[in-house]
FITIZA-432907 format. One record per residue (C-alpha): residue number from 1; x, y, z. Coordinates in nm, 4 decimals. Layout:
N
<seq: NUM&u: X&v: Y&w: Z>
...
This chain:
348
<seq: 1&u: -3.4106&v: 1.8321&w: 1.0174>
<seq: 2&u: -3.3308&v: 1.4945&w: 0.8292>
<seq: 3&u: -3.4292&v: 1.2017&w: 1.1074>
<seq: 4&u: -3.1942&v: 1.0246&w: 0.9169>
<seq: 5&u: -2.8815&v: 1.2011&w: 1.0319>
<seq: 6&u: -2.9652&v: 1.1244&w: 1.3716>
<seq: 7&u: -3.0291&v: 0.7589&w: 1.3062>
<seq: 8&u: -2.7034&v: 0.6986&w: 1.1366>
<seq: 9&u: -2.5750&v: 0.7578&w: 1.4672>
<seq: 10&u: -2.7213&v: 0.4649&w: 1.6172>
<seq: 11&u: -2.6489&v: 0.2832&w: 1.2957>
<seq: 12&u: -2.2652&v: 0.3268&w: 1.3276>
<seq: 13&u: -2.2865&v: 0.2558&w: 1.6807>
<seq: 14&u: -2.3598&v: -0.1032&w: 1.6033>
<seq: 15&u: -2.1167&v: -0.1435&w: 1.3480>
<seq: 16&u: -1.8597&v: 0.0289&w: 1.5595>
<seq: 17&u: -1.9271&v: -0.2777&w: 1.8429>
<seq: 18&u: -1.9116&v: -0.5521&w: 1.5756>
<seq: 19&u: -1.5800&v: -0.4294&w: 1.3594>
<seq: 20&u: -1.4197&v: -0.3745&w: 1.7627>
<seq: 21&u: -1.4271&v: -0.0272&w: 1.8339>
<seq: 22&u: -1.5942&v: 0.0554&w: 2.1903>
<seq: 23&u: -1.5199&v: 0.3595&w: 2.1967>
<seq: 24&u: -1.6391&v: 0.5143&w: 1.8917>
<seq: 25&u: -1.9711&v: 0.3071&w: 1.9304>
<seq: 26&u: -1.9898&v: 0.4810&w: 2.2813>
<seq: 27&u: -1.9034&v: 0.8452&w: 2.1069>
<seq: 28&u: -2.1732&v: 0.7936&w: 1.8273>
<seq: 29&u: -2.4763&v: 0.6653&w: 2.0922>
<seq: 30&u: -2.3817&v: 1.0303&w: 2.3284>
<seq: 31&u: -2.3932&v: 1.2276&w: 1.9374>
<seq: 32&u: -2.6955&v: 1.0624&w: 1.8922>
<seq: 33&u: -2.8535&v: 1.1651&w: 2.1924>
<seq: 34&u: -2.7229&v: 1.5113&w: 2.2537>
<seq: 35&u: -2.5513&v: 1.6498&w: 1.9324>
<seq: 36&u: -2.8623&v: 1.9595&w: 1.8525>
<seq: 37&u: -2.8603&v: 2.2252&w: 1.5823>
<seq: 38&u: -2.7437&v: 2.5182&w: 1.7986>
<seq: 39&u: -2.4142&v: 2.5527&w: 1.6445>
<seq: 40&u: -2.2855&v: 2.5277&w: 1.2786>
<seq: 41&u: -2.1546&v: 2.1967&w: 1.2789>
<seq: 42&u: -2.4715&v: 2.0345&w: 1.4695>
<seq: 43&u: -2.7102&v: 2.2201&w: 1.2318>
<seq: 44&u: -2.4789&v: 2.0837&w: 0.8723>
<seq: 45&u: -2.4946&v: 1.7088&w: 1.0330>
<seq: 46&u: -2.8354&v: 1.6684&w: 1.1676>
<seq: 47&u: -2.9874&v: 1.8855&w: 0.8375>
<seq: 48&u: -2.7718&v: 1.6592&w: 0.5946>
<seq: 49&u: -2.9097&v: 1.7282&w: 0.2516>
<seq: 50&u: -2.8236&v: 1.4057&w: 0.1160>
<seq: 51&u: -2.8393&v: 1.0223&w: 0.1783>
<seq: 52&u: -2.7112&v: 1.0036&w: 0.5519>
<seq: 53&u: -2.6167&v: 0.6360&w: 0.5905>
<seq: 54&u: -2.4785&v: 0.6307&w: 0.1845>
<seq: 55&u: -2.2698&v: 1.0006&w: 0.2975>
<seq: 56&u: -2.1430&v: 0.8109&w: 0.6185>
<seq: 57&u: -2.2497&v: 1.1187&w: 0.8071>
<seq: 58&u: -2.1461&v: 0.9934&w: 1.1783>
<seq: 59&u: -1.8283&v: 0.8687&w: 1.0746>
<seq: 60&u: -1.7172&v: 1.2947&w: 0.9145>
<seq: 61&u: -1.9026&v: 1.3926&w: 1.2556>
<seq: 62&u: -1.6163&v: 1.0983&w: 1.4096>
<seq: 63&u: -1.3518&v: 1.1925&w: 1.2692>
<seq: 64&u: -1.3649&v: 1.5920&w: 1.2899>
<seq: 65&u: -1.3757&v: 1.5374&w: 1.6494>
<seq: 66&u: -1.0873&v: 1.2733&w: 1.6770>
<seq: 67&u: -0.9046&v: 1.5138&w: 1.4094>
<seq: 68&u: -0.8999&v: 1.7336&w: 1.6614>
<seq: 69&u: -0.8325&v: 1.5210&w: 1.9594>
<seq: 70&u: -0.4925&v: 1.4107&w: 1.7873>
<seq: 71&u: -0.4328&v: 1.7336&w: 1.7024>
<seq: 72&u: -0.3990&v: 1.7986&w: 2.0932>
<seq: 73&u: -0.7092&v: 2.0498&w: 2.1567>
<seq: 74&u: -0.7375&v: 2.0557&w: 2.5358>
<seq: 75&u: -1.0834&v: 2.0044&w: 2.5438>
<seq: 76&u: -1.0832&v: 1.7252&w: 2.3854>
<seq: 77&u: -0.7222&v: 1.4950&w: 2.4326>
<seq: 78&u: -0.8641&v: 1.4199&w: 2.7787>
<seq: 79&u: -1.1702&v: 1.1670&w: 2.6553>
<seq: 80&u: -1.0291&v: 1.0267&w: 2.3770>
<seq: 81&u: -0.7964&v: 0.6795&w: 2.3769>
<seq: 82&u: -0.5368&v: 0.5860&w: 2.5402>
<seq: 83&u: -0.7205&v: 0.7705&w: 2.8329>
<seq: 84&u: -0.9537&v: 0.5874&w: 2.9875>
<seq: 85&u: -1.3634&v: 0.6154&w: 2.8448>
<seq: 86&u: -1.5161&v: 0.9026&w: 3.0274>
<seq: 87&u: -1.8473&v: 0.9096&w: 3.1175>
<seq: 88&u: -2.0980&v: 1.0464&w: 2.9026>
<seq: 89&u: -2.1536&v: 1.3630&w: 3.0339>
<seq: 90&u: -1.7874&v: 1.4186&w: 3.0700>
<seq: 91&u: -1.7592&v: 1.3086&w: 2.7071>
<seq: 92&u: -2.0639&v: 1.5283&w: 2.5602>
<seq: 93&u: -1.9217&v: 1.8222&w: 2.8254>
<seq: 94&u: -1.5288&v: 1.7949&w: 2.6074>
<seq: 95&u: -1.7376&v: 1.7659&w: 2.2362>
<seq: 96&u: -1.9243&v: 2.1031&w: 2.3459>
<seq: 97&u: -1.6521&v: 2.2951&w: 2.4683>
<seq: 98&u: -1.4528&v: 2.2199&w: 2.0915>
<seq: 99&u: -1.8293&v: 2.2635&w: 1.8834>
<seq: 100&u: -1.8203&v: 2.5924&w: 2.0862>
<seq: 101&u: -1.4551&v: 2.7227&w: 2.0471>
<seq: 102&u: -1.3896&v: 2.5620&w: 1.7100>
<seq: 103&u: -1.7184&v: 2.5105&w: 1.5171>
<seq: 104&u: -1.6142&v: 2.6251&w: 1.1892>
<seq: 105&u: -1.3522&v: 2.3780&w: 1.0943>
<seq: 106&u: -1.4992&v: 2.1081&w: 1.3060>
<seq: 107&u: -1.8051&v: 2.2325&w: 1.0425>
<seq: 108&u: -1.5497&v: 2.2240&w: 0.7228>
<seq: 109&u: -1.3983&v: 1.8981&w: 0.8033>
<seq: 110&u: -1.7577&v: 1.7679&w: 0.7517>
<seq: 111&u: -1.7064&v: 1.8514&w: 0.3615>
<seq: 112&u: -1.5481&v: 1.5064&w: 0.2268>
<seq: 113&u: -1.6426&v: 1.1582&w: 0.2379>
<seq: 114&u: -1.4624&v: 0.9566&w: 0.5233>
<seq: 115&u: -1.1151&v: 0.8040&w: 0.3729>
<seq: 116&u: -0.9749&v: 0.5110&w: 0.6215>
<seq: 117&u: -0.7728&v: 0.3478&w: 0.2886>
<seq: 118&u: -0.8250&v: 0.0773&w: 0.5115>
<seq: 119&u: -0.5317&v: -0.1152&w: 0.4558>
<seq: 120&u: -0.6595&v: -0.4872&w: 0.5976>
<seq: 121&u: -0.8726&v: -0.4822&w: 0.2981>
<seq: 122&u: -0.5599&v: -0.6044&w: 0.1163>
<seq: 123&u: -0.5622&v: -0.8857&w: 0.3087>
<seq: 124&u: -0.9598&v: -0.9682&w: 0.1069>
<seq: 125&u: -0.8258&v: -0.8065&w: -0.2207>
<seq: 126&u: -0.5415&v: -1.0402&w: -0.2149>
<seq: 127&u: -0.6883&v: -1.3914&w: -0.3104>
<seq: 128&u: -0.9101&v: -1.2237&w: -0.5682>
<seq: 129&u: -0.6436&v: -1.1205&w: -0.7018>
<seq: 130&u: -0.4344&v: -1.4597&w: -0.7025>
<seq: 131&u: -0.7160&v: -1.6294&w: -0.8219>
<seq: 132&u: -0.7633&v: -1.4139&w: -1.1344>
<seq: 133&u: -0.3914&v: -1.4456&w: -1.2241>
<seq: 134&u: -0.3838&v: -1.7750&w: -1.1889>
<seq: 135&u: -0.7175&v: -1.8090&w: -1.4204>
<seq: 136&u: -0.5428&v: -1.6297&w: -1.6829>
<seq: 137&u: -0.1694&v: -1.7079&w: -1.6721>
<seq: 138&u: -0.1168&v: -1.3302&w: -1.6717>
<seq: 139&u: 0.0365&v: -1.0372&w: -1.4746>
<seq: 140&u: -0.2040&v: -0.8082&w: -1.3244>
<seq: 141&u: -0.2555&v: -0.4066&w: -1.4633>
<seq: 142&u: -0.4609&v: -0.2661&w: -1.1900>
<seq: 143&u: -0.6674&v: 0.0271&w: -1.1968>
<seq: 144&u: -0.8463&v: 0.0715&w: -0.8574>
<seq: 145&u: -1.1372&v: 0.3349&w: -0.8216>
<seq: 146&u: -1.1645&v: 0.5835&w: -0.5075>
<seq: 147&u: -0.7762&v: 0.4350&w: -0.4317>
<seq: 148&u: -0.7238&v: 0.7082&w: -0.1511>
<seq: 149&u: -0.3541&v: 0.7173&w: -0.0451>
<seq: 150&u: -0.3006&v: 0.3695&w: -0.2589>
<seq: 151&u: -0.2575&v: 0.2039&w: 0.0240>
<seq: 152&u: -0.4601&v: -0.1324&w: -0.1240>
<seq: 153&u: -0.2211&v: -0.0838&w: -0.4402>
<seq: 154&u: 0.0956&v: -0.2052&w: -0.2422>
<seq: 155&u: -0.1089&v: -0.5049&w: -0.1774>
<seq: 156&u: 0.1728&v: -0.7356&w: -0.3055>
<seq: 157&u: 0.4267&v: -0.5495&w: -0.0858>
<seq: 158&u: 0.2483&v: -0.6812&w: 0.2482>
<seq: 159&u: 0.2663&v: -1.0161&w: 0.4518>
<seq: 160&u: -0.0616&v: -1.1639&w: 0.5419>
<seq: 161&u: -0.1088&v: -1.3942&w: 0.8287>
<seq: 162&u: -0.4299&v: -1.5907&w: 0.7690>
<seq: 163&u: -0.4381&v: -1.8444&w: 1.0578>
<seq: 164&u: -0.4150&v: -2.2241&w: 1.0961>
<seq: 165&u: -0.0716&v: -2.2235&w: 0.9048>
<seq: 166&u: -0.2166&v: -2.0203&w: 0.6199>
<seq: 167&u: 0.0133&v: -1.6900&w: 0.5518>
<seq: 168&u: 0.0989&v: -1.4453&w: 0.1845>
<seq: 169&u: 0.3725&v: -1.2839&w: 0.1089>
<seq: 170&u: 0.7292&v: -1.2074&w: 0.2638>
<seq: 171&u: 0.7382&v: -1.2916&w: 0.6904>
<seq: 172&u: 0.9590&v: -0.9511&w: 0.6703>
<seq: 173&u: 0.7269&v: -0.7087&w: 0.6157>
<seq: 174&u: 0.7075&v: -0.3491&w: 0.7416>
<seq: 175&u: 0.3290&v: -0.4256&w: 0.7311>
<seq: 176&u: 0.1620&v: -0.7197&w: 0.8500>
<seq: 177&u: -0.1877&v: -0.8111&w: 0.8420>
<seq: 178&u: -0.3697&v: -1.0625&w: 1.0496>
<seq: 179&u: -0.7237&v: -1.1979&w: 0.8861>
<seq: 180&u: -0.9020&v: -1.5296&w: 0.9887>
<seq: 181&u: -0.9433&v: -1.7527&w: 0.6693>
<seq: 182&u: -1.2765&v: -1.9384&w: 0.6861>
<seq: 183&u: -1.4574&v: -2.1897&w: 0.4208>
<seq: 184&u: -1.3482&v: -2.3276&w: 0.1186>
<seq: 185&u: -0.9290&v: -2.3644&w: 0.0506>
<seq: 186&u: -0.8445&v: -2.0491&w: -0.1421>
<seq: 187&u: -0.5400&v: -1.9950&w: -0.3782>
<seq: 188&u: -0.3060&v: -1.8518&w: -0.0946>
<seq: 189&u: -0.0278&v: -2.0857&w: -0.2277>
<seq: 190&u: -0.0409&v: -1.9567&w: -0.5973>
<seq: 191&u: 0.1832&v: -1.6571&w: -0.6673>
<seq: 192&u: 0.1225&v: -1.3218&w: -0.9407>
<seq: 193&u: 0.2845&v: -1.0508&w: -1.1011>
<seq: 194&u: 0.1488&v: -0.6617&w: -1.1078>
<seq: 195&u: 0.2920&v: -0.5128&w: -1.4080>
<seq: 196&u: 0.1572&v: -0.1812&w: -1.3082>
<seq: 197&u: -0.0573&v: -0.0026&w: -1.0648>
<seq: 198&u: -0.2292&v: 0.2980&w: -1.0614>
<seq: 199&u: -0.5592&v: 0.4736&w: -0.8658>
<seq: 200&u: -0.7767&v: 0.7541&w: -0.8946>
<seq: 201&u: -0.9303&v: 0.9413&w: -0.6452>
<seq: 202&u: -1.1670&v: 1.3192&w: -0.6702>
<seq: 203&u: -0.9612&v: 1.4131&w: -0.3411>
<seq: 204&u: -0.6322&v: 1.1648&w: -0.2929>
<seq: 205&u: -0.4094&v: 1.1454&w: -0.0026>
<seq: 206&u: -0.0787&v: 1.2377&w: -0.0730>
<seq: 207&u: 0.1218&v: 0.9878&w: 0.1712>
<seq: 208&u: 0.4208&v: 1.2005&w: 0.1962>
<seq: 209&u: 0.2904&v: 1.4810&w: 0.3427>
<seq: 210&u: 0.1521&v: 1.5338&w: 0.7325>
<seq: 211&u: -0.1623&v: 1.7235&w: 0.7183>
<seq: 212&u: -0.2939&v: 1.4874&w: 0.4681>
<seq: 213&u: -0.1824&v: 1.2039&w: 0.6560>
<seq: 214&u: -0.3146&v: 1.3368&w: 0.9783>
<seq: 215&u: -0.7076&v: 1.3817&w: 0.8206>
<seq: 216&u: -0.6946&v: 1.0503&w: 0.6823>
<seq: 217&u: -0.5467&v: 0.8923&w: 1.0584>
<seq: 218&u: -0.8021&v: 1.1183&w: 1.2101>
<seq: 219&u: -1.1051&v: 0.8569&w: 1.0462>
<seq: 220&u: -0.9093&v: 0.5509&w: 1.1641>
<seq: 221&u: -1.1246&v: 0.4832&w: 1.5294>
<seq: 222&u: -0.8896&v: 0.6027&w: 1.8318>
<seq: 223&u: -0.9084&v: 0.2797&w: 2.0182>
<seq: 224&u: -0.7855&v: 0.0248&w: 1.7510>
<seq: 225&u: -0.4047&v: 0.1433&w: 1.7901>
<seq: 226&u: -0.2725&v: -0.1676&w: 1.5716>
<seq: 227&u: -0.5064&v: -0.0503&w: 1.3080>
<seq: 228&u: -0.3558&v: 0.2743&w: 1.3524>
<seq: 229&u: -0.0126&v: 0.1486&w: 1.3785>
<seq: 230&u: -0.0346&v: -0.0320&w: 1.0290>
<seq: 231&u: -0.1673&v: 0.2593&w: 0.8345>
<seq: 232&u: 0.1109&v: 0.4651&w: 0.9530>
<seq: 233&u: 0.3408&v: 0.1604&w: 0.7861>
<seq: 234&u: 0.1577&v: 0.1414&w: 0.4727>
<seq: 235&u: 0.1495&v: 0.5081&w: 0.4394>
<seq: 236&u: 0.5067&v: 0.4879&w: 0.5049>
<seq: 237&u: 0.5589&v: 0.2499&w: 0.1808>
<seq: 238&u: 0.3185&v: 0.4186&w: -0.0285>
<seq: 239&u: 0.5725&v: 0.7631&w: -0.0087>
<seq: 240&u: 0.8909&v: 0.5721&w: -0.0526>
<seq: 241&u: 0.6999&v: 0.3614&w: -0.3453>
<seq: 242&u: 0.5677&v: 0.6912&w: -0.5085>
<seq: 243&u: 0.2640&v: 0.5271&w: -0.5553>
<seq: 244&u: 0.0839&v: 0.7212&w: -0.8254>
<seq: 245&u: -0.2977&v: 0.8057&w: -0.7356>
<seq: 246&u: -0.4318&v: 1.1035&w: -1.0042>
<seq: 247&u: -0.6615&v: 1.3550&w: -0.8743>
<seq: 248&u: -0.9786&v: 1.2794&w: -1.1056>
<seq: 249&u: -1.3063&v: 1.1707&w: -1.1563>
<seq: 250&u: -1.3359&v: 0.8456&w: -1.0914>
<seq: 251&u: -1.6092&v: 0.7668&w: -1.4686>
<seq: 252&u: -1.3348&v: 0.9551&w: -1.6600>
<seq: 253&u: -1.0682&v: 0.7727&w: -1.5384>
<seq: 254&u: -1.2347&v: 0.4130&w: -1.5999>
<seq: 255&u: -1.3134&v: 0.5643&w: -1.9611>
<seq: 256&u: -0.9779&v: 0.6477&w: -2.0292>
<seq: 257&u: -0.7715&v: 0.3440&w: -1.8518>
<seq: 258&u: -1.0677&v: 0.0684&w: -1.9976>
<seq: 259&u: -1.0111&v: 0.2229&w: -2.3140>
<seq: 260&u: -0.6555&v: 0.2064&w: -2.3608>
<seq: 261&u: -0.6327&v: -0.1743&w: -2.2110>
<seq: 262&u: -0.3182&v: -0.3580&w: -2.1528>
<seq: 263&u: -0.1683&v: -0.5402&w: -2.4022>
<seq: 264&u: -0.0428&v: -0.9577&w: -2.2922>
<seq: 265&u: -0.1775&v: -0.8299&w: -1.9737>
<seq: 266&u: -0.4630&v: -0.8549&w: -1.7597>
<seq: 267&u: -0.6466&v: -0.5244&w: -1.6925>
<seq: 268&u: -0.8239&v: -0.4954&w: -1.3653>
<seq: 269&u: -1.0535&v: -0.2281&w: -1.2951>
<seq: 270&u: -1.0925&v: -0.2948&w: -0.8790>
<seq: 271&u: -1.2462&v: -0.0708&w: -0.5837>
<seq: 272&u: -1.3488&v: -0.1520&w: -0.2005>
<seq: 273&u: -1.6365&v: -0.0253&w: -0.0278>
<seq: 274&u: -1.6409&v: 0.2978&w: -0.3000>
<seq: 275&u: -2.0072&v: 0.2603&w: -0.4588>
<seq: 276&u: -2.2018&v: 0.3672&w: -0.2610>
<seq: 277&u: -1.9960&v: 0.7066&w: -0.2585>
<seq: 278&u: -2.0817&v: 0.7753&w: -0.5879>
<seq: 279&u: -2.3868&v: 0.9509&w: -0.8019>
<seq: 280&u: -2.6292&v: 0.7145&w: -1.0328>
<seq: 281&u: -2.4768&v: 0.9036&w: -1.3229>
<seq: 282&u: -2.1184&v: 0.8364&w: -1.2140>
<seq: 283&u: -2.2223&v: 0.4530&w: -1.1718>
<seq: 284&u: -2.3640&v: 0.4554&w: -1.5004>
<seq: 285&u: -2.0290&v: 0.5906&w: -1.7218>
<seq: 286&u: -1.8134&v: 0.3531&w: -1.4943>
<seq: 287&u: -2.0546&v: 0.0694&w: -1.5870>
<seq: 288&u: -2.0717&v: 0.1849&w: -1.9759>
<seq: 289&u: -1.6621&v: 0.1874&w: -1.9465>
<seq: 290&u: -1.7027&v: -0.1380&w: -1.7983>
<seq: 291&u: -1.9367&v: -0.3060&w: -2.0827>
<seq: 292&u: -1.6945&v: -0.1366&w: -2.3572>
<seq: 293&u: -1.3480&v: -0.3499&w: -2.1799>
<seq: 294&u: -1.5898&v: -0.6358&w: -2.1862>
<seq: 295&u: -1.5886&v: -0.6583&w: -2.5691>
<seq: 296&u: -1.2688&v: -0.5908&w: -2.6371>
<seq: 297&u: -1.1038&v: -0.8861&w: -2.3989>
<seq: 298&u: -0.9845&v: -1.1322&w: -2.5761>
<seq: 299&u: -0.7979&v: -1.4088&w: -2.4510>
<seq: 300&u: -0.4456&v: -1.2656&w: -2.4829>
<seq: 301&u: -0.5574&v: -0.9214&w: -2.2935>
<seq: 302&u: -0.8582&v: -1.0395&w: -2.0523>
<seq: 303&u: -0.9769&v: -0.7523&w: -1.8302>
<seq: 304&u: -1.1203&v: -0.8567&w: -1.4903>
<seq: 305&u: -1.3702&v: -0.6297&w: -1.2292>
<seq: 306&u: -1.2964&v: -0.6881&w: -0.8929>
<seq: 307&u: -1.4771&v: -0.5258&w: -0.6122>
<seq: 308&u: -1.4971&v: -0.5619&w: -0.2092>
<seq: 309&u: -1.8716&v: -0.3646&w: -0.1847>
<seq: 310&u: -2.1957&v: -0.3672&w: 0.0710>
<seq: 311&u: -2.4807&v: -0.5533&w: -0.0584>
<seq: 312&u: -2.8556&v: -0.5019&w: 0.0696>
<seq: 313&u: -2.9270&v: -0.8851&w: 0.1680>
<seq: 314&u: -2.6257&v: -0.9169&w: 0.3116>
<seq: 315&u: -2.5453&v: -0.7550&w: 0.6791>
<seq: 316&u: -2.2580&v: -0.9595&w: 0.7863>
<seq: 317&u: -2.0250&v: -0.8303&w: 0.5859>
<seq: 318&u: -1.8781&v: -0.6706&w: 0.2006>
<seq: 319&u: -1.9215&v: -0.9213&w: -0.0655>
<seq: 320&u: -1.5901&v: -0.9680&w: -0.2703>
<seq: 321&u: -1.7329&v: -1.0329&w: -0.6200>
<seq: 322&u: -1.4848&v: -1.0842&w: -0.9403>
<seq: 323&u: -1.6504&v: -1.0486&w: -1.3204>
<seq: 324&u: -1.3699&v: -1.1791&w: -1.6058>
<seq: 325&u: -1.4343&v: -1.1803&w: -1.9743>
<seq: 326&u: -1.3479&v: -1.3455&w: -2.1776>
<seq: 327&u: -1.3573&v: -1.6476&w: -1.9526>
<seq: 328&u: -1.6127&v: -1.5708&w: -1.7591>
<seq: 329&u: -1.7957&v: -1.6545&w: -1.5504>
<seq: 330&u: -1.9217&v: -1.3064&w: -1.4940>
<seq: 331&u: -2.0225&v: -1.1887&w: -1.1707>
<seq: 332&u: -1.8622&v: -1.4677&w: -0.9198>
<seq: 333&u: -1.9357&v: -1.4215&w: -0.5837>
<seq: 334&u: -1.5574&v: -1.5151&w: -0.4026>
<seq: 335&u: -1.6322&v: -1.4351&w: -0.0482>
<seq: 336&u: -1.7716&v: -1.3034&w: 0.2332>
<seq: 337&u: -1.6003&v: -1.0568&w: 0.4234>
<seq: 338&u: -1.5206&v: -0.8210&w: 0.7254>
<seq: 339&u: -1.5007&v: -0.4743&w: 0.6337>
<seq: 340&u: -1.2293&v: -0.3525&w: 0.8153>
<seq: 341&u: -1.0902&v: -0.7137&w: 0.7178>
<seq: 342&u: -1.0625&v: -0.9602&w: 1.0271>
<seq: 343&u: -1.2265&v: -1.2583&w: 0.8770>
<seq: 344&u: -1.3149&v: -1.3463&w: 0.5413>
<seq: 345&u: -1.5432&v: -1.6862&w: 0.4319>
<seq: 346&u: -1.3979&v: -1.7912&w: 0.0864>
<seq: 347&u: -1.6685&v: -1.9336&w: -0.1902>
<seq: 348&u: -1.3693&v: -1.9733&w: -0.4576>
């Protein structure tokens, strides 16, 4: 058994109370407790082979179970949102009954990495992105890493509410995202161009079609229903946008896009909470790709990295950190931020 598997249980629980989800805390804490190795899918979770807490291992526990709850299984529908939170036993008594009568794909849903393409993360992306066209006077060619359904690519096609008369973007908006701006004055009043967009993903999310759409819904957490409501929106503009995410590794993607840059343009290679998916080896072509783009910015065709990732002294939040070359400087820390993006603290 890996102790870890179990822990990450707890672990989520925690974040699940601070990020607003009840519920899902509450579903992790009875997993913790009384998930055991009797059946397939409680044997692959609690003997995970790799890094627990890196492989998000409660959250693909999560959301094979909620999969499953939307999907209308009868033993589950009954203790999962809107109804009300059932007691534990009645709660473990419902995730038994499906382990039982459905282990194996409960078991294969376990296969890939959780993908929320959690779309209030445009709402942290966005002033990065501001900021580095207004640095460099030029439209934005973005490349984003692990881009899922692309929903952070329409970033530009969303209105963002920010709080104490601060708002982005057009008040008409299929999708609208609230996020609390706090610190410094940022550059919400400064305005950009994306000249193209384009993502890469080893297993994307095809927006137009329902059983994809239903796996990725299936990680959003049951009890946040405007959360929900706003991914079905963006997914929604993402299929009538034919936003284009290729199905490819994400080191020979950067090694292809870095290399052919973006002429009068700026390139921007950009990713959210995506590294710590990812092998040392994959890390270590993206960063080579990286170093290569570096030398051959010049002022004309800058190339920026902008990322939204966990750091290990920092447990509030993602940092949002932007590296531009020429200019420099290289490795800015911008902000602080919410994951699922409620607040964010702006260093500018």
């Amino acid at each position: 058994m890996n102790p870890a598997a179990r822990e990450n249980f707890l672990q989520q629980a925690e974040w699940c109370e601070r990020l607003g989800s009840p519920f899902t805390a509450f579903a992790c804490r009875v997993l913790h407790e009384r998930l055991d190795e009797s059946s397939s899918f409680g044997s692959r979770v609690l003997n995970w082979p790799g890094n627990a807490q890196a492989d998000a291992v409660a959250l693909r526990a999560c959301g094979a179970l909620n999969f499953f709850a939307r999907s209308g299984f009868k033993a589950l529908e009954p203790i999962y949102p809107p109804h009300p939170l059932p007691s534990a036993d009645a709660f473990w008594n419902g995730a038994k009954a499906a382990i039982d009568e459905i282990d194996g794909p409960l078991t294969r849903f376990l296969d890939s990495a959780p993908q929320t393409n959690e779309v209030a993360r445009s709402a942290l992306l966005l002033p990065g992105y501001l900021e580095l066209a207004a640095i460099t006077g030029r439209p934005l060619e973005i490349r984003e890493l692990g881009a899922s359904a692309g929903l952070n690519l329409s970033f530009d096609r969303y209105f963002y509410d920010y709080g104490a008369g601060k708002s982005w973007g057009s008040p008409d908006a299929r999708v609208k995202i609230p996020c609390e701006w706090r610190g410094a004055a940022g550059p919400l009043s400064r305005t950009l161009e994306v000249a193209g967009r384009l993502g890469c993903d080893i297993n994307p999310i095809d927006a137009s079609d329902p059983a994809q759409r239903a796996r990725m819904l299936a990680y959003i957490w049951p009890d946040q229903t405007e959360r929900l409501a706003r991914a079905e929106s963006a997914l929604d503009i993402a299929a009538q946008a034919k936003t284009r995410v290729e199905a490819i590794d994400a080191a020979r993607f950067a090694e292809r896009e870095l290399q052919a840059g973006a002429a009068g343009k700026t390139l921007v290679l950009a990713h959210t909470i995506f590294w710590q998916y990812i092998p040392r080896e994959t890390k270590d072509a993206i960063r080579a790709a990286i170093a290569g783009a570096s030398d051959r910015a010049t002022e004309l065709s800058p190339f920026a990295w902008l990322r939204l990732e966990a750091e290990a002294d920092e447990d509030r939040g993602g940092v949002l950190r932007l590296s531009l070359w020429p200019q420099g400087p290289v490795d800015k820390k911008l902000a602080l931020a919410s994951y699922h993006g409620q607040w964010i603290e702006w260093a500018g």
